[in-house]
C-alpha positions in Angstrom: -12.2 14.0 -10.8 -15.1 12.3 -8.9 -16.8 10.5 -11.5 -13.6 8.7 -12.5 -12.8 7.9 -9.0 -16.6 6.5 -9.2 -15.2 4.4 -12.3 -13.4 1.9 -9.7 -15.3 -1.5 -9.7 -12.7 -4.4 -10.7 -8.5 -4.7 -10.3 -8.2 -4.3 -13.6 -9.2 -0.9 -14.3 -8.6 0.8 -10.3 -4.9 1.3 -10.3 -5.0 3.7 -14.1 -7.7 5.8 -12.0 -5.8 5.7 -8.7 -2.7 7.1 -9.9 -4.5 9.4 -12.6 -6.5 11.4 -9.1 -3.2 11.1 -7.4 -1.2 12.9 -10.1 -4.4 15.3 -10.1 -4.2 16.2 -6.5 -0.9 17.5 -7.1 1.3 14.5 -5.6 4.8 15.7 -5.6 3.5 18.9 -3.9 2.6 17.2 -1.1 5.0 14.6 -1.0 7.5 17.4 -1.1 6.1 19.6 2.3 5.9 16.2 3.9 9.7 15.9 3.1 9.9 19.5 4.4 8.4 18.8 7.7 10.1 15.6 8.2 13.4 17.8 7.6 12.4 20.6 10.1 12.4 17.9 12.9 8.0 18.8 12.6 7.5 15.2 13.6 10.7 14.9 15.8 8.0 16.2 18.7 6.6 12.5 18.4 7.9 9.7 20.7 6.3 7.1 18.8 6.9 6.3 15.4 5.1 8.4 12.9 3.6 7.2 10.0 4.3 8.8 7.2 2.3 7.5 4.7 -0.8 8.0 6.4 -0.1 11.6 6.8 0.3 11.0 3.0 -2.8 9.7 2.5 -4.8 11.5 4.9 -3.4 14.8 2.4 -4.3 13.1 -0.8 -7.8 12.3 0.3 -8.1 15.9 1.5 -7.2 16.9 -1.7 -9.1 14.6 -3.8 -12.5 15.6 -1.1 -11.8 19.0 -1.7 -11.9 18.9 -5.4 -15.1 16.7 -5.3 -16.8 19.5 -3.0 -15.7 22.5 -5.4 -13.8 23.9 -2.8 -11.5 27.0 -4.3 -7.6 27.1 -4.5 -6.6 28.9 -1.5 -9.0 27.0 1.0 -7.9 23.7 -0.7 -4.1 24.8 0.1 -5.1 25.1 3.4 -7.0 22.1 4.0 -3.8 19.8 2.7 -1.5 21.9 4.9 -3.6 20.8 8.0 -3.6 17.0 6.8 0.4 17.6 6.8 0.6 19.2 10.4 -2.3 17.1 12.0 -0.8 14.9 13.7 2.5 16.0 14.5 2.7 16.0 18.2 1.8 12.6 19.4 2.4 11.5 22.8 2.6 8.7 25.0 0.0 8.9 27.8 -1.2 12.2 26.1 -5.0 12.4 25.1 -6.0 12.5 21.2 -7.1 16.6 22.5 -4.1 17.2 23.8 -1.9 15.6 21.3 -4.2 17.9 18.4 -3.7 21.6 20.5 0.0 20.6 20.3 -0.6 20.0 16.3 -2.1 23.1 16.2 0.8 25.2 17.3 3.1 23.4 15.6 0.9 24.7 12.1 1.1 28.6 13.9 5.0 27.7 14.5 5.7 26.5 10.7 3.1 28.4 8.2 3.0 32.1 9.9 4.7 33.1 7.2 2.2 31.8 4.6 -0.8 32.4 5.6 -2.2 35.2 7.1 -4.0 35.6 10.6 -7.1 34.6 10.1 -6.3 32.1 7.9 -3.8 30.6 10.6 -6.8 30.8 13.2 -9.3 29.3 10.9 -6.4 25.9 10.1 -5.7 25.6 14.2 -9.3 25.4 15.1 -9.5 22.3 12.0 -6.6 21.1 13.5 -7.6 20.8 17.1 -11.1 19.8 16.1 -10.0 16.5 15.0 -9.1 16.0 18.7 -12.4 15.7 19.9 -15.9 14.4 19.0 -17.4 15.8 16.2 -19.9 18.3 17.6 -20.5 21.3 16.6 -20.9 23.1 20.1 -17.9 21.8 20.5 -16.6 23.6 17.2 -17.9 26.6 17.7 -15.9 26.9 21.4 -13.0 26.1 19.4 -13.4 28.8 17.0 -14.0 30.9 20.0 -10.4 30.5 21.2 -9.5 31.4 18.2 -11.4 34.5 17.2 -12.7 33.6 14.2 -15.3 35.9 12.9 -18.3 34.6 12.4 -18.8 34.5 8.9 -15.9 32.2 8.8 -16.8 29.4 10.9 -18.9 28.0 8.2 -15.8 27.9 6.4 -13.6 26.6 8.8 -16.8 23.7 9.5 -15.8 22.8 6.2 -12.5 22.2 6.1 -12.6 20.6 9.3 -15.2 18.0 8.0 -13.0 17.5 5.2 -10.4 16.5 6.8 -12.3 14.7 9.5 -13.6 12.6 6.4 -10.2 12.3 4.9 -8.7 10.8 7.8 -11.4 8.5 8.2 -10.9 7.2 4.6 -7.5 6.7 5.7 -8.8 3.9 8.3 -10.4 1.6 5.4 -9.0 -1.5 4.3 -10.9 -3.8 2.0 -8.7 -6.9 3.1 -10.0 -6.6 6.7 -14.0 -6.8 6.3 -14.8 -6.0 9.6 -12.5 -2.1 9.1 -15.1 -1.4 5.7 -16.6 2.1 6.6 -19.7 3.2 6.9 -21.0 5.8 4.6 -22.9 7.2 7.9 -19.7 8.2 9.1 -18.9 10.8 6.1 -20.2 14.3 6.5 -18.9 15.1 2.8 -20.8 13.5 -0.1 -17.9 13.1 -2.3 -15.9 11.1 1.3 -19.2 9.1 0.9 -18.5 8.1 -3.0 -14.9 8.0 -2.5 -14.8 4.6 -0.2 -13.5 2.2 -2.9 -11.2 4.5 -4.1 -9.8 5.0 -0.5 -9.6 1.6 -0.1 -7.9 0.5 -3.3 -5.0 3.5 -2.0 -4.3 1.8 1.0 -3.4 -1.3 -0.5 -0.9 0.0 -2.6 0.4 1.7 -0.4 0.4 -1.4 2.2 1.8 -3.5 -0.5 4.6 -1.2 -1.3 7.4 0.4 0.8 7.1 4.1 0.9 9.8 4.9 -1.6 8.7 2.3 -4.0 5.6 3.3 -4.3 6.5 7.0 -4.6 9.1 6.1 -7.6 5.8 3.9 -8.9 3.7 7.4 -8.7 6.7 9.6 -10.2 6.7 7.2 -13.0 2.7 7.6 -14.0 4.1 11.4 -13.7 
């Protein structure tokens, strides 16, 4: 919940509501479809290294965004799938765009089966978005390509500035000053509340290896 995450001021009492909105976004979910991808060679595509943990993160703080913004079940699902397949074709010498149109397929390649057209159009054109500038010309071309109708795009606006916001989040670190965000940045008002919280994850998570921190997490479970 927001206002617990909004509860983070000292060491003492961050890390009880860390794991408590981990455990809440549904953790061993997501950990689990990471392992999934990772095992159906998703990142394989990559020729340099991936890091998993920020794709973890990068879900997490979609899903804690999402729940801050009210945003139903099925779009929420949707939203943490595209955290797990955004950045899953990474090349050397290969533009951020480029390297997110190859995401993109990858997420018609691996979810046809779960979701249906439209919503497979509405998660490529969030996926691919987060190639370029944030725009929304830009968007709206994007969509295009896609066919969304248009009394989806707001919806698929959403989710893509979701996720935009969740994987800037990912990029703060409170032991490097000059990397503390800007709430300007933030399209979402929860992304904008959720800083310290975002913050406080990444140093666990840079203080732990993966699987210790994962067995750490499982344990609060």
């Amino acid at each position: 919940r927001l206002d617990n995450i909004l509860q983070i001021d000292s060491v003492s009492n961050s890390t009880d509501v860390v794991y408590q909105t981990i455990i809440n976004t549904g953790y061993e979910d997501i950990v689990s479809k990471i392992n999934n991808a990772q095992q159906q060679g998703v990142y394989a595509q990559n020729d340099i290294k991936t890091n998993i943990q920020e794709i973890e993160r990068v879900a997490v703080l979609s899903k804690v965004i999402a729940q801050g913004e009210e945003i139903d079940q099925d779009l929420t699902e949707m939203l943490v799938d595209c955290a797990i397949y955004h950045k899953c074709a990474v090349k050397k010498g290969k533009n951020s765009r480029q390297a997110a149109v190859k995401s993109a397929e990858t997420i018609d390649q691996m979810l046809s089966g779960k979701y249906s057209e439209e919503q497979l159009a509405m998660m490529k054109a969030v996926v691919e978005y987060q190639g370029v500038n944030a725009d929304s010309g830009k968007f709206k071309r994007i969509c295009a390509k896609y066919n969304i109708p248009e009394d989806k795009i707001e919806l698929a606006q959403k989710l893509s500035d979701c996720l935009r916001d969740a994987i800037e989040l990912n990029k703060t670190r409170e032991a490097n000053p000059n990397s503390k965000s800007n709430q300007c940045i933030y399209t979402t008002e929860t992304a904008k509340n959720t800083i310290t919280f975002a913050e406080f994850l990444n140093r666990r998570y840079e203080s732990l290896p993966m699987d210790l921190y994962r067995i750490s997490v499982s344990q609060e479970l």
